[in-house]
Structures are given as C-alpha cells and as structure tokens.
C-alpha positions in Angstrom: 53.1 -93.9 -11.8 51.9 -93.2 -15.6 48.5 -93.1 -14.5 49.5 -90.6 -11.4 50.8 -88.2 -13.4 47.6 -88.6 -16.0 45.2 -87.8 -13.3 47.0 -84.9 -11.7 47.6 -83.2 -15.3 43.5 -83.3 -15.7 42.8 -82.2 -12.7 44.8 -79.3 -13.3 43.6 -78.8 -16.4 39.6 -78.9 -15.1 41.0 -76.0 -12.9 42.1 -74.1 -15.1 39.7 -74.2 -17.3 37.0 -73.4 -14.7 39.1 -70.5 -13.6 39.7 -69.1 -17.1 36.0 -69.1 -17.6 35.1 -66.6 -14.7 35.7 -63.0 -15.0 38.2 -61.2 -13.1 37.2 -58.1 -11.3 39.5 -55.7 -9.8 39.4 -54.2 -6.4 41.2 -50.9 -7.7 40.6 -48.2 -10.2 41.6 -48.7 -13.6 43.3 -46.3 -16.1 42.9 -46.6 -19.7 45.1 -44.2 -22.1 45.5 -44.3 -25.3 47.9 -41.4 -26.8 45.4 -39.3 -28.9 42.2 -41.2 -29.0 40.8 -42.0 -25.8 41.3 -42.1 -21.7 39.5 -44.0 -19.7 39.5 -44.3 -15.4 37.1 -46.7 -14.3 36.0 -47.0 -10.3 36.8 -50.6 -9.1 34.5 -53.4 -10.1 34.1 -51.9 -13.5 37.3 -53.1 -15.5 34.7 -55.3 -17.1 33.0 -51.8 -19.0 36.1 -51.4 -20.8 34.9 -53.4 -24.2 31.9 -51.0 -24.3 33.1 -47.8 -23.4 36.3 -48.5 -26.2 33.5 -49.3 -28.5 31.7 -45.6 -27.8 35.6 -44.4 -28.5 35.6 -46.0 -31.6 31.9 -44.6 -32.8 32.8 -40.5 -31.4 36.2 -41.4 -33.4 33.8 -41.4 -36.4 32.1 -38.6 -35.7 35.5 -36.3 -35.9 34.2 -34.0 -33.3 36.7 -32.3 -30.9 35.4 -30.4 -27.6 32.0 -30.8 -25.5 31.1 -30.2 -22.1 30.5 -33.4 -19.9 27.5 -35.5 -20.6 26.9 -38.2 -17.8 24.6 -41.5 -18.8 23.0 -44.3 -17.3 24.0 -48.0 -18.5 22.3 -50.5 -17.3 24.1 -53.8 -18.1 23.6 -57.0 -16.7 26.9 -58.5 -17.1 29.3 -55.7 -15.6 26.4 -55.1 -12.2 25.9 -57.1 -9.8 21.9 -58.8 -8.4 22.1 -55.1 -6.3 22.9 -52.6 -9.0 21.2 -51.8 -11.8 23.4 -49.8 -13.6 26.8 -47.9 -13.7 27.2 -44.5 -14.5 29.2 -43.2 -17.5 30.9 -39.8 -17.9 31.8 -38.5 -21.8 33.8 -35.5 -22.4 35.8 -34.5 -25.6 38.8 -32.4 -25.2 41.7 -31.4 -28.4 39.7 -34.5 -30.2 40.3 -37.0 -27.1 37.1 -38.6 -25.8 37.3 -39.0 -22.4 35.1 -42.0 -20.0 34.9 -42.0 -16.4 32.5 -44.6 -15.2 31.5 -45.4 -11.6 29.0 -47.3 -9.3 26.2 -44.9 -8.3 26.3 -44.0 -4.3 23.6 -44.2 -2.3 21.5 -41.3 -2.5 20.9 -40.0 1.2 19.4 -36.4 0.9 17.1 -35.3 -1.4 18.9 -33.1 -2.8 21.3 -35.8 -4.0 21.2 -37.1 -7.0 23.6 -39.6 -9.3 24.0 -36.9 -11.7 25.9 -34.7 -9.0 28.1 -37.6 -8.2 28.5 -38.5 -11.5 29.5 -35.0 -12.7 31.8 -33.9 -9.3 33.7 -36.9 -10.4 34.5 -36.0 -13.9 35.0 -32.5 -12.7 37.7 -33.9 -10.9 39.4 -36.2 -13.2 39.2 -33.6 -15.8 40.7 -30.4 -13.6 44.0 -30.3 -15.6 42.7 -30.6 -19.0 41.4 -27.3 -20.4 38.1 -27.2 -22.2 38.4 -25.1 -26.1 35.4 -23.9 -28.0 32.8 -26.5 -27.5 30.6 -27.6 -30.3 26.7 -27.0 -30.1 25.9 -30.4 -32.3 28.1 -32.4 -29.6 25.7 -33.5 -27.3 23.6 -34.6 -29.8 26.5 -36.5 -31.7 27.9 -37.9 -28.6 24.3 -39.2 -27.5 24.5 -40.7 -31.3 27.7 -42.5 -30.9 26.8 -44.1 -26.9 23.4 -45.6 -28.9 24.9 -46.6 -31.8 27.4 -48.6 -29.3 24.8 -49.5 -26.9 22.7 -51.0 -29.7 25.3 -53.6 -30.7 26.3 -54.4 -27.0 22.6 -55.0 -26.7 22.4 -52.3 -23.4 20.3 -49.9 -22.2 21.6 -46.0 -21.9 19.6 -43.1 -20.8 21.1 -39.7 -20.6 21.1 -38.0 -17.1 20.7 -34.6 -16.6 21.2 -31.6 -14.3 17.7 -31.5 -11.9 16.1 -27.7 -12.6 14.5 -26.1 -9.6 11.4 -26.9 -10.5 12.0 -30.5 -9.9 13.6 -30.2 -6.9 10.9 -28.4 -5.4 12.7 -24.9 -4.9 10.4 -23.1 -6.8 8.8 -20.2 -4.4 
C-alpha cells in the first residue's frame, strides 16, 4: 500500500513539474494597468511580451517625459512568436506621464496598399480614443526610441521602428 501511494505521489509530481515548465498562453486579450505608470492591452498569444514591454515602462519612467504622439515598432523575439511569425508589433504612446503599450500579431498584408504600420497605428488609435493627447514633446520620439533599445538590449531582442509609407514609396507619385 506504502509503495502505491509512493508511486502515484511521483507521478504527480513528474506532471507537475513538466506542466510548470511550459508557458501558458492565453487565447484572450490581456489588460495591464497600473494607476499612474503604465497600461498595457496585449492581442491574445502575447501575455508572454509583458516582462519586456514593463521593462520599456520602467526605462521611459527614467526619462520623465510626459506626452508623444504614437510610435509603432517591430520586435522580433523568438520566445513570444511562433516557427510562422517573425515578430509582434508594439505601439508606445505617452499621455499626462503614462506610457501606454499595445502590442499585436501583424495581419496578413493583402493589398498593396496595406501595410503593418496601418494596422498597427488604427489599433492604438482605437485603444487610445478616450484619452486626450496635451502638448507633445519634440525630443520624445527620440527618447522613447532610447528607452525600447536600452530595453531591447538587455532582453537580447531586435526592434526596428516602423513608420508611416510617404507617397513616394507607395508609388503614388504622378
């Protein structure tokens, strides 16, 4: 009977331990807010960002700065994407002093005038409709650009800024 019990406590224990050791990913959006610091709203399957983007919320946090318009980034990281994405796409915004993060997976891009940046920013558009936008700071894009390396340097990931296409590169030039 001794040894019963033995052998069904280690088994359990094995399974435990095996599920403890894989990472749990969540099948719904996930809202991060901290009361005068930082908000966060990640798109489902990226709960797992949350350690870098607080990091990027702890590095603005240093650079005191309070408004900026959106600036939308690349992160490639090969932990939080899976073998068919390359990279998730991150959303900063500071507003009264509070950095905000939206991060999603990029959609497909079907037209060519598509592009992740539009995605990117028609999300954080949304997300940020209530939430008025004061004087913003020329030296914040620059800073906040700072602040995601700074962060991205430590976590070991690449980030790349993204920007609006000009219509030059779209080809609308006549």
């Amino acid at each position: 009977m001794a040894e019963l019990f033995l052998i069904s406590m280690i088994v359990t224990l094995v399974i435990l331990t095996i599920r403890s050791g894989r990472p749990v990913i969540l099948e719904t959006p996930v809202i991060i807010h901290r009361v005068g610091k930082y908000h966060i709203t990640l798109a489902p399957q990226l709960n797992r960002a949350q350690t870098f983007i607080e990091q990027v919320a702890v590095e603005l946090a240093r650079l005191k700065l309070s408004e900026s318009d959106t600036q939308i980034f690349a992160v490639y990281d090969e932990k939080i994407c899976s073998a068919g994405e390359k990279m998730y796409l991150l959303a900063v915004t500071l507003r009264a002093g509070v950095a905000y993060f939206q991060a999603i997976m990029p959609k497909a891009i079907l037209h060519d005038g598509d592009s992740h940046y539009q995605t990117m920013s028609a999300f954080a558009t949304a997300v940020l409709h209530d939430i008025p936008l004061g004087d913003v700071e020329k030296t914040a894009p620059d800073l906040i650009e700072r602040g995601l390396n700074t962060a991205a340097q430590q976590a070991h990931l690449t980030v790349i800024p993204q920007r609006a296409k000009s219509a030059s590169e779209e080809g609308n030039v006549g």
